[in-house]
Each structure stands twice: as C-alpha cells, then as structure tokens.
N, C-alpha and C positions, 0 to 999 in steps of 0.2 A: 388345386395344383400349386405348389411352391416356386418362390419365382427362379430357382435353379429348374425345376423339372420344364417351368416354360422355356428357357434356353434350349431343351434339346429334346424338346418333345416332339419333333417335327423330324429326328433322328429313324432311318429305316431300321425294321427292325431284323434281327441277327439270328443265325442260327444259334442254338441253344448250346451246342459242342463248342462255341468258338467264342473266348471272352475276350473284348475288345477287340481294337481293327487288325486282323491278320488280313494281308495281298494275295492271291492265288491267280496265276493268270499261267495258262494250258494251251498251248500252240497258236499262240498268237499269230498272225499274218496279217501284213498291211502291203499294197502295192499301189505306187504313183505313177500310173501309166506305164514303163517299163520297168520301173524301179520298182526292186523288191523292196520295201523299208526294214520288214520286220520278217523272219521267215521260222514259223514256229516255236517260238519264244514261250519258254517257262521259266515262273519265275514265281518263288514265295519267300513272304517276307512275314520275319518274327515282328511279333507285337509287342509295341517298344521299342523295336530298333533303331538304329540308323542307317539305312539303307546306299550306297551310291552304286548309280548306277556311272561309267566310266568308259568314256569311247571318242575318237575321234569324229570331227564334222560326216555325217552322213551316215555313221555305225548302228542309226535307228533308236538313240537312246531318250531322244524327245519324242520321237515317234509312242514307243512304249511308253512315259511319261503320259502325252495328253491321252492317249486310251484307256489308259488306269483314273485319270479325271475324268474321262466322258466327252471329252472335246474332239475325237476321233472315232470315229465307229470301227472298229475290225472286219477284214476280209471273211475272219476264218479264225475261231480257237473262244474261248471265255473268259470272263474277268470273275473273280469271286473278292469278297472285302466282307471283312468279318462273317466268311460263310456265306454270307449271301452273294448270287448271281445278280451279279450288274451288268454284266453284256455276255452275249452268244449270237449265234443266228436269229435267233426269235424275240431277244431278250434287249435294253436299251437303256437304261434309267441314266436319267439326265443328271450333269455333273451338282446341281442343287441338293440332289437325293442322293446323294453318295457319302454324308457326313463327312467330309475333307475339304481342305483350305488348300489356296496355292497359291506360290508367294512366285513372281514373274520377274525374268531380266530386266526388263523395261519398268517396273515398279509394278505398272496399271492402276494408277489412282485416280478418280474421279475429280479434274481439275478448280472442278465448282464447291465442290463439299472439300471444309476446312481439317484440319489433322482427325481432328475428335468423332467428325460425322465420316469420315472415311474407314475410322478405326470401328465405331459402333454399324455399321452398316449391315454386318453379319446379324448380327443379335436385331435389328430395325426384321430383316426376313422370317428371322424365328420367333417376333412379335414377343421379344422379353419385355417383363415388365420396364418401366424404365429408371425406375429408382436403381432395377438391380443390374440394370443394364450402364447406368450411368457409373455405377461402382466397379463393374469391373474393365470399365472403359480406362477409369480414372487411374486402376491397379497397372492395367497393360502397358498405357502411356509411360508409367512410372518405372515401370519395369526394364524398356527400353529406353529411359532417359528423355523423352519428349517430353513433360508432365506440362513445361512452359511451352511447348509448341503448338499447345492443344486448340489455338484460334489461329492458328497459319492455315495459310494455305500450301498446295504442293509445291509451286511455283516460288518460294520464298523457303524453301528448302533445298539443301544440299543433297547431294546425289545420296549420300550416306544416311541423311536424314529421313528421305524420302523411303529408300531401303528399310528402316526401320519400321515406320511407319506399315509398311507393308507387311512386315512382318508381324505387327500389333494386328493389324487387321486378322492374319492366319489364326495368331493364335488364343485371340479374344474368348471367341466360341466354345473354345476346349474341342474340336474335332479329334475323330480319331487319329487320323492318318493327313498329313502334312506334306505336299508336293514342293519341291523349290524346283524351277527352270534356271541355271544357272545365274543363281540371282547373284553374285560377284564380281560377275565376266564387266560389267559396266563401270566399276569401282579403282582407285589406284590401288598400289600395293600395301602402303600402310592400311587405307580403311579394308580394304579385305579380308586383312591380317583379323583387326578389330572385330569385326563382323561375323567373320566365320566362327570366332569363340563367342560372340553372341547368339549366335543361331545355333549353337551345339549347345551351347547352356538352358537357354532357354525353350527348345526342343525337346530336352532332354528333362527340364521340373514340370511340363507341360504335361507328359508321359502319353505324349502323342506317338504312333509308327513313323517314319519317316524316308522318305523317297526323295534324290535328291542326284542332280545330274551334273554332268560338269567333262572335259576334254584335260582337266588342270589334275596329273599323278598326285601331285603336293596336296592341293586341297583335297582329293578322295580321301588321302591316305590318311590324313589331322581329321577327318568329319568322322568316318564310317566307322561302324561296328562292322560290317560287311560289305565289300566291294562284289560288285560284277560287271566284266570286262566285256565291252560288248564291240562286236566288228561286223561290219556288213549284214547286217541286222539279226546275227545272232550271239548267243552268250558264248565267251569263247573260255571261261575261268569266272570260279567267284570262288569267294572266302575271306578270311579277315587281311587287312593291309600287310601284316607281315606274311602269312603264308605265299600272297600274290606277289609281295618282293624278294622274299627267299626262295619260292618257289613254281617260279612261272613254272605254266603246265605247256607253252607255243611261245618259240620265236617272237612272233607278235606280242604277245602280255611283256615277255622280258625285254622287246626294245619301246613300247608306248609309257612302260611305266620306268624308263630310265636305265641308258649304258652311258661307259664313259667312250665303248667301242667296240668289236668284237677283231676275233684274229680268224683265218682257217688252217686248220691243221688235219692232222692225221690221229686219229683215234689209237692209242696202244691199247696196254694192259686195263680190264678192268674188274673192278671189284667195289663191294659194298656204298655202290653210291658213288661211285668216283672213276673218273677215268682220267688217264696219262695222255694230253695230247703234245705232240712233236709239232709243235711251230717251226718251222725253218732251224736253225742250229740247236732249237731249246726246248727243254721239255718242262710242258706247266701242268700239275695236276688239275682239275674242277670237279665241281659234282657233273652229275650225267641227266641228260634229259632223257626221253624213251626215244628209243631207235636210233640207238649209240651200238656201235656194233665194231670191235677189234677188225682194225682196217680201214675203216671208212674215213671218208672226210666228213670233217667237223666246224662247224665255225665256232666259235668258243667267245661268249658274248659276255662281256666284265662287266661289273657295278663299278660306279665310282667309290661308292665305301671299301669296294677289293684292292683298291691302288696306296701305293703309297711311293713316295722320292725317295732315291738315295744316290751316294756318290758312285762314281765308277771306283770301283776297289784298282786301287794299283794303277790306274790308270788304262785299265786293260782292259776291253769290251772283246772279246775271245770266247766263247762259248765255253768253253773248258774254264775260266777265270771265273764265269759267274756265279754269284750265288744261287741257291736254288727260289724257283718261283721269283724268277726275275729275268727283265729283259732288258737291252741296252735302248736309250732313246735322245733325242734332241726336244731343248725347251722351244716350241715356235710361238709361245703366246701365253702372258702372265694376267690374272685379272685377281682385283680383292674385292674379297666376300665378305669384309667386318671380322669375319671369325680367323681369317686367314686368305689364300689365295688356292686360286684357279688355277692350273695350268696346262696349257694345248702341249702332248708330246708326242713327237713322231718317231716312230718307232718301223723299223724293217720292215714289220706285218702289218702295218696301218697305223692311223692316226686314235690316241687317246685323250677325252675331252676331260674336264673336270677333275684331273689330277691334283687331290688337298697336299698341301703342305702349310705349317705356320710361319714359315719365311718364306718372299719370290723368292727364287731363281731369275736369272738373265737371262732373256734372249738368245739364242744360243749355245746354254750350257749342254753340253753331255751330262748326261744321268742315268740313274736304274731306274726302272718300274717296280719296284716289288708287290707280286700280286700272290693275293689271298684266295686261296680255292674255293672258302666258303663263299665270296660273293661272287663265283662266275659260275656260268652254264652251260654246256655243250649239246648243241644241237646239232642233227646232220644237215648237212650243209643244201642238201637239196629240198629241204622243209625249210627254209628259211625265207622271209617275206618281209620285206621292209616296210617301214611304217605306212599306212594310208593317207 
C-alpha cells in the first residue's frame, strides 16, 4: 500500500453511481421536546460545491449540520454521502466513518497537543505513514501561513490563528465533504474578511464538498456556490446568491437576506412580471411575487441597491411634481461607509435604511427617493412575516 492509499484507506466505501462526496438527506426530522428543529428537510448537495446553509437562531440549520456529521441521530428521514446510507431508522455510522472534517465556532483544539500535533492528528487515526504524514502536515501549515507556528501551542495563538489552524486540521486528510459551524461568528471584522477568502480558497483547491452555516446574508452570499434559506426547521428557498437576491421566492427570504424597507400599497395594473403599486399619492412600478392579484393590498419590500438620493425638483413635493419612481422624504440619520454614506429616510410610507449616496446629506434635508423596480418586490400584504 502506498503511503497516500494509507491516508484513506480507512475511507467507507461508495456507491459505484456516485463519484466523490455527494450529500443526500430525505425528510429529515429532529424534535427537542416540543421543538420541532428540523421537519422533513431535503436537501442535496453537488460534489465540489459550496454549499451554505443560511437562517436565523433556531431555523434548524446546525441542527441539519451536526446530523449530516453524525453528532445527532435523526427522528425520522435518511442521510446518504457519496451514495452511501449513513443514517435512517436502522442505520448509524459514526461521524469517524463518514470521511468529513469539521472545522467548529469555538476552534476545538486539543489544548495539550502543539499547532503541528493538532494539525497531524487526523492522519495519527488513519495510521499514515509518518514521513508522508509529516509532509503533508508540513504542506498544510504552509498553506495557511502557520509553518512558524508549528511548536505553539493553542493558547499562544490568536483567535484568527487558532481558526486556521483548524482549518489545517479539516483539510490535511483530503476528506470528502467539509462541515464549518460558523467558524467566523467568534472573529472581528477585518479577520473574518481575511478568513472567509481563506476558507473559499482553500476549500475550494482542496476539491472537497462543502457545507457551511452561518445567520450573516453577507457571508453566505461572498462563500456559496448555493444557498439554502432555512426557517423553522425547514428550507424555505435555495439557489445561487443572486437568484435568492433578485428573487426571493417569501417575504421572509426578501427581508432576512436584506431591505432598506418595504411600503403597503394597492396592487394596480399587471403584466409580464411587474405590477403598478399605488403608495399613498404615488405610483411605483416592482416586479411581482406570486399571489399579486389587481386590487389587493401589497407590501412592496425595496433593496437598498433600488434606492438612490435626489433633490426635490422645484422645491415641490406634490405628487403630480414628481418624478416617476420616486417618493418625497426627510434625511433623519447620515452614516459613512468608506465607500460613501448611509442614510435613514423617512418617507410618508415608512422609514428607509441604507439609502447610498457618495456625499452626506444633513440632517434634515428634504429629498427624493428614486427607486428602481428591478430591486423591489411585492408581496401580498397578508403573506408577509417579519424576521425571526
């Protein structure tokens, strides 16, 4: 046996239809005494991808994570990985024999064993030889930028360091399929910045699957080849970061993954994807969600990328004076972004956050809103559920 086949020889073995680690998990069900966590969850993932899974506290989306590693038994439903059944009713194999790594919020590093023995420690279970195990210890370290860290210990490492480290550990092995529990959520904003294009990089020449959770729009949408939206422990939308932004499919997806506000209106005329809603004096066109119906009420829910400042023409906020796709508002709050500013503006119909512009505004001023059809959506008004 060559000392690459000893590193993964201890790998279960796969259906013959299925090359490399594909996920398959079929009405999953998990409950915590009254809490439903998970309630018939399916869900498959392409081999090689990057998967996130994306939901608020409680949506069930670690829930599904530790079941697909084996650290949660299921009520009810199956797990398949590369074809093969890892759990059902009958069925169990333990997260060792699952060929996957998983890299934890909290790091989990064995406080005793130094950078190098916490990194080799996968490869120590699958009895690699050790020459060939010390090489590609020595690869991994380097690869994450510790190569001098490699006689530290955790404790003599930085949160960011430690994170990495952890991440050498996952990806030493070459496993298939690669789990992270919001390994960020513990980090500032710069190292998270840093880290997140590490972990996609390196996930990604690894040519592992990858599963990968998180409550943060921003981070799904920069990691994933595919998101899936999950609420009250089921998938409520998946698809790629833009389809989920241009196209929420519920109220919920379009205000978790980011409004600047929504208004409610009266649904007019519609046609090819769009409807005419009557706000109070004004009429803004958007696209249309399903169960948009001539007449109804609407709540008509913006992006911030649909916004934009402008002057009151004339000085005249008069509905008949305005432009089209534009409402009158007041500045109540200016913030800078680096790239430009923020700003809170209130408007007849409600309050809109994140209004860009490249100069403040004051305090105070009067302005337009000019909004863009393409980045708003109309839902009826009695389907609508605010965030969890």
């Amino acid at each position: 046996m060559s000392a690459s086949e000893a590193i993964v020889a201890d790998r279960p073995a796969a259906d013959p239809a299925h090359r490399g680690h594909l996920v398959g998990v079929r009405g999953a069900r998990k409950t915590y005494g009254s809490v439903e966590a998970l309630k018939g969850v399916d869900l498959d993932i392409r081999e090689g991808s990057f998967t996130v899974l994306l939901g608020p506290s409680g949506s069930g989306k670690t829930t599904l994570l530790r079941a697909i590693a084996g650290i949660e038994r299921l009520d009810a439903g199956s797990i398949r990985l590369g074809g093969r059944l890892v759990s059902d009713s009958g069925v169990h194999v333990p997260s060792e024999k699952r060929d996957l790594a998983m890299v934890f919020q909290d790091y989990a590093l064995w406080p005793h064993m130094t950078v190098r023995q916490n990194v080799a420690y996968p490869l120590r279970r699958r009895h690699a030889r050790s020459r060939e195990a010390s090489r590609r210890v020595d690869e991994t370290l380097e690869r994450v930028g510790l190569g001098s860290k490699a006689s530290n210990y955790p404790h003599e490492l930085s949160g960011g360091q430690q994170q990495r480290v952890a991440l050498a550990r996952a990806i030493v092995g070459s496993p298939s399929l690669i789990l992270f529990d919001e390994p960020l959520s513990n980090l500032d904003a710069d190292l998270r910045e840093h880290l997140r294009l590490e972990i996609a990089t390196l996930t990604r020449e690894s040519g592992a699957t990858a599963l990968y959770i998180t409550h943060d729009q921003g981070e799904a949408f920069a990691l994933a080849d595919e998101v899936a939206v999950l609420r009250a422990g089921t998938i409520e939308q998946r698809g790629t970061p833009e389809s989920i932004y241009r196209r929420p499919e519920t109220p919920f997806v379009a205000r978790f993954t980011g409004l600047a506000g929504s208004f409610t209106g009266t649904a007019g005329i519609t046609a090819a994807g769009y409807v005419s809603v009557r706000v109070g004096d004004h009429e803004l066109k958007s696209t249309m969600g399903p169960g948009v119906r001539e007449g109804s009420r609407v709540d008509l829910m913006i992006r911030p990328i649909a916004t934009r400042l402008e002057p009151v023409p004339n000085g005249s906020e008069s509905a008949g004076s305005m432009p089209a796709q534009a409402v009158p508002g007041r500045i109540l709050d200016v913030a800078y972004r680096g790239r430009g500013y923020d700003h809170v503006v209130e408007c007849e119909q409600g309050v809109l956050t994140s209004v860009f512009d490249e100069r403040a505004w004051t305090r105070g001023d009067r302005c337009l809103v000019r909004i863009d059809p393409e980045g708003c959506l109309a839902f009826p008004s009695s389907s609508v559920t605010h965030r969890d």
